[in-house]
N, C-alpha and C positions, 0 to 999 in steps of 0.2 A: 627686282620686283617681279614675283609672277605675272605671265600671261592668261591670258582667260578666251576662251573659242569662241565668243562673241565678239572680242575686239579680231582676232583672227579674219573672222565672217565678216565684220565692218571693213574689216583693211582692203575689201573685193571694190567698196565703192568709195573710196578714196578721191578719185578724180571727181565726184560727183558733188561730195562737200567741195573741191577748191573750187568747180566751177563757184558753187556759191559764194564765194570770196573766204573760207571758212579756212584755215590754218591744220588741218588736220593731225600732222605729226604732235601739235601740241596739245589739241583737242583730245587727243591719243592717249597720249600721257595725263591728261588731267584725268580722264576716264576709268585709266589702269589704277590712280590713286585712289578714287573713290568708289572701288569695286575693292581692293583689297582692306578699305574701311569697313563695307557693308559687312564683312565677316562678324563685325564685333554687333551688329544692330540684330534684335531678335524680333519676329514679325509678330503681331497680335495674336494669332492661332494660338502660338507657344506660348504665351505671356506668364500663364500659368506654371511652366516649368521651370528647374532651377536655372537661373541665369551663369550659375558657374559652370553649366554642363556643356562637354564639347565646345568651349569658345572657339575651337579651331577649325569649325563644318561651318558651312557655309547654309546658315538654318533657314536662308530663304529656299534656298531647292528643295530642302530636306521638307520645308512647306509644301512647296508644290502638289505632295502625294494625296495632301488634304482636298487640292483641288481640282486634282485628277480625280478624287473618289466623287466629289457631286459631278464631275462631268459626266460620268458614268450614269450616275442616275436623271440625267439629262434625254438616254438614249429611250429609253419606252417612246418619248412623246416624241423621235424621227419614223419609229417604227411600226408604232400601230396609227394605222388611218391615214388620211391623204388631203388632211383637212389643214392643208399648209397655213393658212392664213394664223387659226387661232393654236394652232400647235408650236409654229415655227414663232407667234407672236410670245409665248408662253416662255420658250426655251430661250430664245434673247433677252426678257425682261430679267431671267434670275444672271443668265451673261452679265448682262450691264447690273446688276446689283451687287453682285461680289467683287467685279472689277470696279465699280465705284469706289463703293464702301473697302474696300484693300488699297485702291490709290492714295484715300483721305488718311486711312488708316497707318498703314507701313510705312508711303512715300512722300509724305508731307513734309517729312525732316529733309528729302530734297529738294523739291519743291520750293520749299520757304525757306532753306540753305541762306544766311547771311553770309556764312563764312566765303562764301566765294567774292562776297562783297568785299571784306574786308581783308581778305588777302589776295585776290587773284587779280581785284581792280587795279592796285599801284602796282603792278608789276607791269611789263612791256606787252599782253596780251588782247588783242581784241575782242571787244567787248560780244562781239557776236561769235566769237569762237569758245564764251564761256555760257552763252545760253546753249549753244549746240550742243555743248558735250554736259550740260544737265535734262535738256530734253532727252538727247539719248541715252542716259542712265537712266530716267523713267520708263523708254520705249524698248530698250532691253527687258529689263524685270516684267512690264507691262504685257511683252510677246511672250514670254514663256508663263505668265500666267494665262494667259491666253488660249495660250494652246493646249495647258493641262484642263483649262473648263470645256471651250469649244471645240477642241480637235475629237475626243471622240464622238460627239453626234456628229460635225461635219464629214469623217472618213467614213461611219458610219451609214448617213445620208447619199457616200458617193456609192457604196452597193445595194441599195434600195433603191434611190432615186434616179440615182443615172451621174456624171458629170458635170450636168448643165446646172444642179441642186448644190454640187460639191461648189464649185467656180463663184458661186452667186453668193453663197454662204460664206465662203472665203473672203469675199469681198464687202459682204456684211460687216463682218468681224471685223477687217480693218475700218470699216467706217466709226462703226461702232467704238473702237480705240481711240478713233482722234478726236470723237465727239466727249471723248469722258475726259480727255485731258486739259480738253480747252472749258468744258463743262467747270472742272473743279479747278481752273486755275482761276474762270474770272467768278466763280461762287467768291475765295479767297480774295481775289480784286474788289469786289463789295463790301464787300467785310472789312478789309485793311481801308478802304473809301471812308467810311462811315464808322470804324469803332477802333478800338486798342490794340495793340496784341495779343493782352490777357484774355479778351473777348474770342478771338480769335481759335486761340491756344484751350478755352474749355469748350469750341466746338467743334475740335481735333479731337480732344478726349472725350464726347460722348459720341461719335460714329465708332473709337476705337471700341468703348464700350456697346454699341453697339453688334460690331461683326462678331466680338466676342459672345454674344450673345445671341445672334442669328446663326454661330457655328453650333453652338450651344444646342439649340432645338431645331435644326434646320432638320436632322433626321427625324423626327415625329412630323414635322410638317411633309417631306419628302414623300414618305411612306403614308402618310393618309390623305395626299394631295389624289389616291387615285377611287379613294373613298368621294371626294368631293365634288372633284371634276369629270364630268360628262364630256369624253375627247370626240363625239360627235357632235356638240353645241355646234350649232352656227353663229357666229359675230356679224351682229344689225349693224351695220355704219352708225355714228352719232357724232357730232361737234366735235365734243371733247375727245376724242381719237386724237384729233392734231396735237395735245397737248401728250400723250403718254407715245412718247419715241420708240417702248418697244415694237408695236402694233406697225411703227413705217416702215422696218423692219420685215414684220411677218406680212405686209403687204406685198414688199417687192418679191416675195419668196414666191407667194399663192399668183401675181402678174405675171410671172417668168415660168411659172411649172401650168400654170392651169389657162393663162390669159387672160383678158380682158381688159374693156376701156373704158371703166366705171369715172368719173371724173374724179371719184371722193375719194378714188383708189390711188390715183393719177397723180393726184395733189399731195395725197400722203407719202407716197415712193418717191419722191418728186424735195419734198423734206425731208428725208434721210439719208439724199444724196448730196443737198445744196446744203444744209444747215451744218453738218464738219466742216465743211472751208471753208465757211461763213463764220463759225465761230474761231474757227485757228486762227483768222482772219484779223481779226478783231483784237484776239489776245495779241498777235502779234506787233499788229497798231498803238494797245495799251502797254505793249511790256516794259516803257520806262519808265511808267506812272507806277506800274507794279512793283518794279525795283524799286525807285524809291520808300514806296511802302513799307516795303519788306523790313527797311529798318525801323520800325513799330515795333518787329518782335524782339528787337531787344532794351525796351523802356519796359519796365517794370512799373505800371500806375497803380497806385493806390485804389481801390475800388471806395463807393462812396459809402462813407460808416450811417448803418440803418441806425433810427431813433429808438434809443430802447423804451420798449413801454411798458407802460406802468403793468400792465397784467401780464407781460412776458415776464417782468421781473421778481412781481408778486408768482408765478409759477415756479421758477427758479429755488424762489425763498421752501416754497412749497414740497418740492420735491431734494432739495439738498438745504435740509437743515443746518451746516456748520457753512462756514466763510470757505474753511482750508477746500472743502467737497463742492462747493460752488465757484471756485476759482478754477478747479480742474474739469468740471462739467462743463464752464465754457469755453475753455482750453480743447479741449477734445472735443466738443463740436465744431471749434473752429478748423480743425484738423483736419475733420469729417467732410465739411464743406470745402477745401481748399486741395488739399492733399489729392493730386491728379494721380501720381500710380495707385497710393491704396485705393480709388475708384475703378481704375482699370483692373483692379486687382477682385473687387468688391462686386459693383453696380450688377456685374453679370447674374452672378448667385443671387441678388435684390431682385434682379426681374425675371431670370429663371423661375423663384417660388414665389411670386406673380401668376406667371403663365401655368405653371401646373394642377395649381387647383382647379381653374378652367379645363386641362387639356380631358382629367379624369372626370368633370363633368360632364362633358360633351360624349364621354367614351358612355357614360349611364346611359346615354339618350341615343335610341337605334335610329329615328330619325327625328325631323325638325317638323314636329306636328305639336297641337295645342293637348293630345291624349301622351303621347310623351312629357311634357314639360307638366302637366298636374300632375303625373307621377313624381319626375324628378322633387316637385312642392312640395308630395306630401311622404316625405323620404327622409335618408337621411345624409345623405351625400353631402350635407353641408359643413361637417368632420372634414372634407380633403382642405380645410383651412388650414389643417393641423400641418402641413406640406408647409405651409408661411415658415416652418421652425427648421427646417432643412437648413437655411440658410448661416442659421446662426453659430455655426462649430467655424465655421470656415472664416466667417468674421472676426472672432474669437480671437482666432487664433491671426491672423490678418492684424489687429491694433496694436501689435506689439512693433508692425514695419513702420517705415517711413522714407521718403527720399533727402528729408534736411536731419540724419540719425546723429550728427554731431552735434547739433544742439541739445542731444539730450544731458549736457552738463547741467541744466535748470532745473532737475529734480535733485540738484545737490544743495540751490541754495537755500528751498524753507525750512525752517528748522519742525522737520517731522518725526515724531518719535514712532512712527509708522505708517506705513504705504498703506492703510486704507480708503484716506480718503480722495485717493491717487486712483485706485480700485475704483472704486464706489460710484466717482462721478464719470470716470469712463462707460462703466457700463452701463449706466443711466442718459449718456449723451448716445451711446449705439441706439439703446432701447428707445428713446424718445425721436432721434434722427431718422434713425434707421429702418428700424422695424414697425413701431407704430404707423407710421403713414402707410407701410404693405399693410396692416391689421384692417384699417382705417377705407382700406381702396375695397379690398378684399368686402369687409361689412357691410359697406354702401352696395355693394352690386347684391348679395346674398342675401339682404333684408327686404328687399322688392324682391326675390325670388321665391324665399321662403316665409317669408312674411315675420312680423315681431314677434312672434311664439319661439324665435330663436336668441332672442336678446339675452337671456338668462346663459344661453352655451357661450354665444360670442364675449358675456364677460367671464363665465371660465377660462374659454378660450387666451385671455391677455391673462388673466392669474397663472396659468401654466406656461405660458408664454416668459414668463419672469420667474419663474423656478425654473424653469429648462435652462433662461439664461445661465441664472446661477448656480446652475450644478454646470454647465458646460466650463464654469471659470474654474470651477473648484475642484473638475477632474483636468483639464489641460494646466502646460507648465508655467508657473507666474515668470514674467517678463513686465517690463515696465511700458506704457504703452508709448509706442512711435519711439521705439530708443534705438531699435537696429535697423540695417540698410536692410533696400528689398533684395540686392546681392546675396545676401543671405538665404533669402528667403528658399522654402522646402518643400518639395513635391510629394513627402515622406510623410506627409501625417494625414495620405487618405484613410489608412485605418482606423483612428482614431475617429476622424471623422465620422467614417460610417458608424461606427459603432454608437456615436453618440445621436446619429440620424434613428437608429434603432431605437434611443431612449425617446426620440420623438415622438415616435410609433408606438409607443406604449402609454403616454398621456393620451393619443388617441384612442386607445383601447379603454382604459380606464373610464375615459368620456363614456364611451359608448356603453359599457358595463353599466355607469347610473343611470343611463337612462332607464335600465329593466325594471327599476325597482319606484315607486310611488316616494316621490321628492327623493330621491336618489341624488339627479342632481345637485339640488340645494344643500344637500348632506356633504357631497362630495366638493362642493365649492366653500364653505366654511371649512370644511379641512384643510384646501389646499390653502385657502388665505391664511390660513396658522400657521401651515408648513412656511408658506412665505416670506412669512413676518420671522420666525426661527432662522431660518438659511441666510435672510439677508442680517440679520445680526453676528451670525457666525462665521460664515463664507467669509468675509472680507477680513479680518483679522488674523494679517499674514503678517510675518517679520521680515525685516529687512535681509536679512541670510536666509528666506527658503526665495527672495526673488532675483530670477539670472541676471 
């Protein structure tokens, strides 16, 4: 079995585990097995890429350079100014947010590891020589993330600032580590307290979805973080300071470089020295309550069956006229709501074209006055809605995965003399699931902005919203939906994609063009609703031999 230069590096303090009564040679071994597992595990960053690529690299290092690149952009705020308090509070708070959010994220599968339960407990092994050697598979990967976010502003800080900046920092950063571990162990101890596994296991997958999606736009935030922020502010004390841990942090940095014996200062450094041992403390106290938990996440419960009602049902009837297209409309929502990697796969792209229509609004407005935003009113920037359709090629082509793709034997047994209505209610549960409520978030904020003079675009808006669907189905390849593994799945079809983001961009344009003309748009909203009515009688009407 290969070696690995971390257990190398650990074998220095060997005596240091036996003092603690901890078996090391086996801890060793259990260690060496679950590092050469980790090869097969891919980290969320990638999640996006083909899972059959390089099975044999080791895709968490190969991560790293991700997080070496925002550490990088961590260093402006060591270098310009000497306002340690709110700079050095700034640069630990995104520290401990991608070190959070990566813990829940990537290492939850060890973390919440049953399997050492159920195979390492019957065996001759002590039970504390099997927490140790999963605590230090967290504390390894944990340090080398570490050090690609925070090593370069702290080497950085140590020629600017001196040594005493570098040592303090250092010492931060480990606090800061033991605070996030014991953080999100007993977050998970509450959780497993008081709910399910399943409970549990979807608020795994939306932090997952989350980081994906804070890697997602973290550069537009990065880069215009220095449009917003004034690195000369000075930070007023207030209460709630005690509550946000990065601030104890950037206390003790500005008490050590600059001095002082403010009390409110005293108290704060003071909590983010005592609150890591206090919480390791605690976890360590709970960790057999926690074990037992643990086996929660392997009970599969039934979640509880909502009532259906009468106007949900009457919608239904509404929108999927035949039995065969309403059986598979609520088959594919149920999909939609359950199915955890096509979310991880998905949600990102959902709240990417979210955020964007915002990001190009705010870029209209040079600053945040009452004579900027009457213009933005009386404008027409309310088009970057048309960004809500970004989303949809990627989707598209995304409901043809699934992680249960063996069950797809079930589209063999109704007797269909063709896959439309297989089509049909699919893209009708995306459109309804999916995209309307971004339509829907989107319209509520725009219509206080721009006021109802825009009600007539925002229902063009959904008419082209549903011809974009269905030309996007009618130029990508038919596949039956949720029939293939995400194994499968292909990094290979961003061209398409974009290309189909470009027909996006052309309903925009179209939009824009009726407005020049006197009911332009009404003109051009009865045709689309023609167009609509046409596409969706014909688009769907595939045979069974053109689907893969």
């Amino acid at each position: 079995m290969q070696d690995f230069p971390s257990l190398k590096l650990l074998d220095r303090f060997e005596k240091v585990f036996n003092r603690f009564g901890i078996d090391y040679r086996m801890m060793r071994k259990i260690l060496q097995a679950k590092l050469v597992m980790d090869r097969r595990r891919v980290p969320t960053i990638f999640s996006q890429n083909n899972k059959k690529d390089n099975k044999e690299k080791n895709h968490y290092l190969l991560s790293l350079w991700i997080y070496l690149l925002f550490g990088l952009f961590l260093i402006p705020f060591i270098i310009i100014g000497d306002n340690y308090l709110f700079q050095m509070s700034l640069v630990f708070g995104m520290i401990i947010f991608f070190l959070m959010t990566s813990l829940i994220s990537d290492f939850s599968s060890v973390l919440l590891d049953i399997r050492d339960r159920n195979i390492l407990y019957p065996k001759p092994i002590d039970r504390k020589t099997i927490s140790a050697a999963k605590l230090t598979h967290i504390l390894i990967y944990l340090s080398l993330m570490t050090i690609a976010l925070a090593g370069p502003s702290i080497i950085v800080g140590l020629f600017k600032h001196g040594i005493l900046f570098f040592l303090v920092g250092f010492l931060n950063v480990i606090l800061i580590d033991v605070l996030i571990i014991a953080m999100t162990a007993l977050i998970y101890l509450i959780i497993l307290q008081f709910f399910d596994g399943e409970k549990l296991k979807d608020l795994i997958n939306y932090v997952q979805i989350g980081l994906s999606f804070s890697i997602m736009i973290g550069y537009q935030l990065l880069v215009r973080s220095f449009e917003i922020v004034n690195l000369s502010v000075n930070l007023e004390p207030a209460w709630w300071h005690i509550f946000v841990f990065p601030i104890w942090y950037g206390v003790i940095i500005e008490l050590v470089m600059n001095g002082g014996t403010q009390p409110f200062f005293l108290l704060l450094a003071g909590l983010g020295v005592i609150i890591p041992f206090v919480s390791i403390w605690i976890y360590s106290r709970l960790t057999p309550a926690f074990e037992r938990n643990l086996q929660k996440l392997s009970q599969h419960n039934k979640g509880r069956k909502n009532r259906r009602l009468k106007l949900s049902e009457s919608f239904k009837k509404f929108i999927c006229p035949t039995k065969e297209e309403r059986v598979f409309y609520q088959f594919s929502r149920m999909m939609l709501k359950n199915e955890r990697d096509f979310k991880l796969k998905v949600y990102p792209s959902l709240a990417f074209s979210v955020v964007i229509p915002f990001i190009f609004l705010f870029t209209f407005m040079d600053e945040f006055t009452q004579e900027s935003f009457n213009l933005i009113r009386e404008g027409k920037s309310y088009l970057n809605i048309y960004f809500s359709l970004m989303m949809m090629p990627t989707v598209i082509i995304t409901l043809k995965y699934t992680g249960t793709h063996k069950g797809a034997w079930i589209y063999k047994l109704p007797p269909l003399k063709s896959p439309k209505s297989i089509f049909s209610g699919t893209i009708k549960a995306f459109i309804v699931n999916l995209y309307f409520p971004i339509y829907l978030l989107l319209s509520l904020v725009f219509v206080p902005i721009y006021g109802v003079r825009i009600i007539p675009d925002l229902i063009l808006v959904i008419v082209s919203a549903l011809i974009y669907a269905v030309l996007c189905f009618a130029i990508l390849e038919k596949a039956l939906p949720f029939s293939q593994s995400f194994e499968t799945y292909s990094a290979g079809n961003g061209g398409m994609i974009f290309l189909l983001m470009l027909l996006a961009g052309l309903f925009a344009g179209l939009h824009l063009i009726s407005l020049l003309f006197p009911y332009g748009l009404y003109i051009y909203l009865a045709m689309a609703i023609l167009i609509l009515l046409i596409l969706w009688k014909k688009v769907f009407k595939v045979s069974w031999d053109s689907v893969k």
